[in-house]
C-alpha positions, 0 to 999 in steps of 0.5 A: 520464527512465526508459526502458523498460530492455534488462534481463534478471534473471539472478540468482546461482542455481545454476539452469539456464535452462529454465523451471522445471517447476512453471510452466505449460507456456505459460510455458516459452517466454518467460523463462529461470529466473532470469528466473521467480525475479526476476520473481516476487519482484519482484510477490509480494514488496517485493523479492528477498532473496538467500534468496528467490533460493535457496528457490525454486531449491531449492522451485521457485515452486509452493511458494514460492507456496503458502507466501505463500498461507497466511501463518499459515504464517510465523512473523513473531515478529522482526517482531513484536518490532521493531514492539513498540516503537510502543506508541501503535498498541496503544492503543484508538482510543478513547484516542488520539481523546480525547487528540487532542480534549483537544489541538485544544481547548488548542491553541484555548484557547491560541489565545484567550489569545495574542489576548487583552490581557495582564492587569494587571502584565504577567503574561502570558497563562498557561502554553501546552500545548506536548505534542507532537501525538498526531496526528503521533505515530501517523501516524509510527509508522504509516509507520515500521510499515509499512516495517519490515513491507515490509522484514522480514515473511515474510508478503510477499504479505500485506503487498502486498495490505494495501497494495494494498487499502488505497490501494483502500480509501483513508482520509486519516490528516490528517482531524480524528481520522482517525489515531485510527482508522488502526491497527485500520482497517488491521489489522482491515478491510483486513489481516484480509481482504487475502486473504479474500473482497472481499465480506466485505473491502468490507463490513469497510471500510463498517462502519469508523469510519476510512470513515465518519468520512472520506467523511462517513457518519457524520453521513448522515440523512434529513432531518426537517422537526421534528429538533433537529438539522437534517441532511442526505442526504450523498452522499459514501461512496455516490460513492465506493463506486461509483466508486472501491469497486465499479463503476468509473467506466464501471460504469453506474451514475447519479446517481440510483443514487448518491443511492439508495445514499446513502439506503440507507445513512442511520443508519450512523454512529459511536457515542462517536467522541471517547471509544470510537469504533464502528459503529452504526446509528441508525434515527432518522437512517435514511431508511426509504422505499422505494428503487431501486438498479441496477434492484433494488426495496429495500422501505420499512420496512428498516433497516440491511439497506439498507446490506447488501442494497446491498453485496451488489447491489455485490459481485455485480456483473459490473462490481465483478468487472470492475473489481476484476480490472483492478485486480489486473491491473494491480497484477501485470502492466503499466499496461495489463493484457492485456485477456484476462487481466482477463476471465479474472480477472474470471471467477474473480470471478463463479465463487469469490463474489470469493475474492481468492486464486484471482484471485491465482492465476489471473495467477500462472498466466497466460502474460500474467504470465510474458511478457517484455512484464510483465518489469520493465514497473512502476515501483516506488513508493516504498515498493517502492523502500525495503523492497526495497533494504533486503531486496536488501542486507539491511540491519539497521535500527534506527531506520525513521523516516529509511526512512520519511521517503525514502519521504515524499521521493520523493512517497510520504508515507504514509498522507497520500494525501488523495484517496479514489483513494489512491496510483494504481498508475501510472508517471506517478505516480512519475516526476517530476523530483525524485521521481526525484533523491530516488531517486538521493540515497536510493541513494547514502546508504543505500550509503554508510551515510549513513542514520542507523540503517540497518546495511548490510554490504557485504563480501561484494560488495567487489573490487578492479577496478571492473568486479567491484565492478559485476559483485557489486553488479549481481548482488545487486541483481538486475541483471546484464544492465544497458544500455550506457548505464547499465554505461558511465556506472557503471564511468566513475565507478568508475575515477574512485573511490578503488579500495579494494575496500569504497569500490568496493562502495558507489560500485557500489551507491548509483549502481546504486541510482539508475539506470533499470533498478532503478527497475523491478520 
């Protein structure tokens, strides 16, 4: 089982070991340089790259930072060109809904005929359709996506918090045509605002048709005694809004109010799902009474303005700001974030309207962020462990379909998270027993260049004696300062390997890769 490891970051940087002089005063006193470079990158990045390493020795972190705030700034054409290849995540939902439709139908009709008896002489029941699934076809393009974006982009902050918020924002790709609808949800609502404002951000994701397909709001009315159609208040979009959106689960809201919410948002809906899926709001499905949500009077008579005047109550809230705060707190920091820190984040919340930015700056700013105690004290999600591996060794990939499918090993199938809570951001979350063998297999393949289209050149960390094969791979992996536990049991397999320099290296590497302290970040 992991352990909290005795590792100090001390990474091949001409830099000296005071603090650097654009950091706060207050943080000058808990870790060296070095120790600042590797810590930032590895809460603002998916991983440190030996540039990175460099830039901010050369720029200093103010500006590293200030470069990741404003990802207009970095070009990302290589990038764009890798993702070019996944034509089907440019087509129109719209497109890949109908084909999803046309296949779930064939696949019933085909379903009859395989029940039905054969028809005279034999001939069997027909031709089968046997296309491969759209469905899936769009979820692996996703995930191979998002780890090429992890792995290659300039913009990393922006990716972290795209990924941040959408497991905070979380839609589950195997619903009905769900995956149809994943490329712009991520794109347009969650990417879009990732480092907007979270008013604006929330109420992006309650306008999309991936949310309200998934939580069911689509098909929310008010009842009406006479209708053609008999459908009900559904309560489960205006539940998660509170709980998992807003709130929090302690943000004293009641069932009362979840109904309330739930009202109020009647008549959002999808129009043309199967064909040209989009937002609109029908008022014959709208319940138009008056309603009462956290002691706010909504007047009978409105419209669709329930469903905004409710995110607003929400975004205003000193409970959303509260809790959106612990959340990035704890994506930053530790589990269990610095009390103090959550209330100062939670600060800025209610003084910027929920500007995302100034709460980012208020923890990369704050002595709790840049304490020993916040130093390698999350573990690595999978995806984390992936695209930062290949960004440590920087790794040339071809083909991200076997990234992607050790990232779904090590318990990560990504965008499958069937629960609105998403992915949790937390150890136990991660450390299981074969979760962690999975880690260990992916590290000594990818060292040893068993990963089928991933290039990984080890040359420069090649040496003749195993301690400096140990001494190289440490340093490029940002581990020098490793256990005694660890560094014993790695140069005991060392002298045990055939002692040709690149053999040595990729030994070094792939058991690096799986030991305790390179689980964390």
């Amino acid at each position: 089982m992991i352990g909290r490891a005795a590792l100090l970051f001390a990474p091949l940087v001409a830099c000296s070991h005071a603090a650097p002089r654009d950091l706060p005063q207050d943080v000058a006193p808990e870790l060296s340089a070095p120790e600042v470079a590797e810590h930032l990158l590895s809460r603002v990045t998916f991983g440190a790259r030996p540039e990175d390493r460099r830039r901010i020795a050369r720029e200093g972190v103010a500006a590293f930072l200030d470069e990741q705030f404003d990802p207009g700034r970095l070009d990302d054409g290589a990038l764009d060109q890798q993702l070019g290849r996944f034509d089907i995540l440019q087509k129109a939902p719209g497109a890949l809904a109908e084909r999803m439709t046309e296949q779930r139908q064939a696949r019933k009709r085909n379903a009859a005929l395989e029940q039905a008896p054969p028809p005279p002489g034999g001939a069997g029941a027909g031709p089968k359709m046997r296309e491969p699934g759209v469905k899936r076809e769009v979820i692996v393009a996703l995930a191979q996506a998002k780890v090429l974006r992890a792995a290659y982009s300039r913009r990393q902050l922006l990716e972290v918090m795209t990924d941040f918020w959408f497991n905070h924002f979380n839609v589950f790709a195997g619903k009905a045509e769900e995956a149809a609808l994943l490329p712009a949800y991520e794109q347009e609502a969650i990417r879009a605002h990732a480092l907007g404002t979270f008013p604006e951000l929330l109420e992006a994701t309650a306008r999309s048709p991936a949310m309200l397909l998934y939580l069911d709001n689509w098909r929310s009315a008010a009842p009406r005694p006479f209708a053609r159609k008999r459908r009900g208040l559904n309560e489960n979009y205006a539940r998660e809004l509170l709980e998992l959106h807003t709130l929090g689960v302690d943000g004293g809201y009641t069932e009362k109010d979840i109904v309330e919410v739930a009202r109020c948002f009647t008549g959002w809906t999808i129009a043309e799902p199967r064909t040209n899926p989009h937002f609109v709001f029908r008022p014959a499905m709208h319940d138009f009474g008056p309603k009462l949500v956290l002691g706010h009077a909504l007047p009978a008579g409105r419209g669709e303005e329930d469903g905004e005047e409710v995110l607003r109550i929400l975004a205003r809230h000193p409970a959303t700001a509260r809790f959106i705060a612990l959340e990035l707190a704890r994506r930053f920091v530790s589990d269990q974030p610095p009390p103090e820190l959550v209330d100062r984040v939670a600060e800025t919340y209610r003084r910027t309207g929920g500007d995302i930015r100034p709460m980012l700056r208020t923890i990369f700013e704050s002595p709790e962020f840049w304490s020993r105690d916040a130093l390698r004290a999350k573990v690595r999600s999978p995806l984390e462990m992936v695209a930062g591996s290949v960004r440590a060794l920087e790794a040339k990939v071809d083909d991200p379909l076997p990234l992607a499918r050790a990232v779904a090993r090590m318990g990560e199938p990504l965008y499958l998270a069937q629960a609105p809570t998403g992915y949790p951001d937390g150890a136990q979350t991660w450390l299981s027993s074969g979760a962690l063998l999975s880690r260990i297999d992916f590290g000594l393949r990818l060292a040893n260049g068993q990963l089928p289209g991933t290039e990984v050149d080890l040359s420069p960390l090649a040496d003749a004696s195993p301690e400096g094969a140990l001494q190289k791979a440490a340093a490029r992996l940002g581990a020098v300062e490793l256990s005694e536990k660890t560094r014993g049991y790695v140069l005991d397999e060392l002298k045990r390997s055939p002692q040709r320099p690149e053999l040595l290296a990729a030994r070094a590497v792939g058991l690096l890769l799986g030991a305790p302290e390179l689980q964390r970040r």
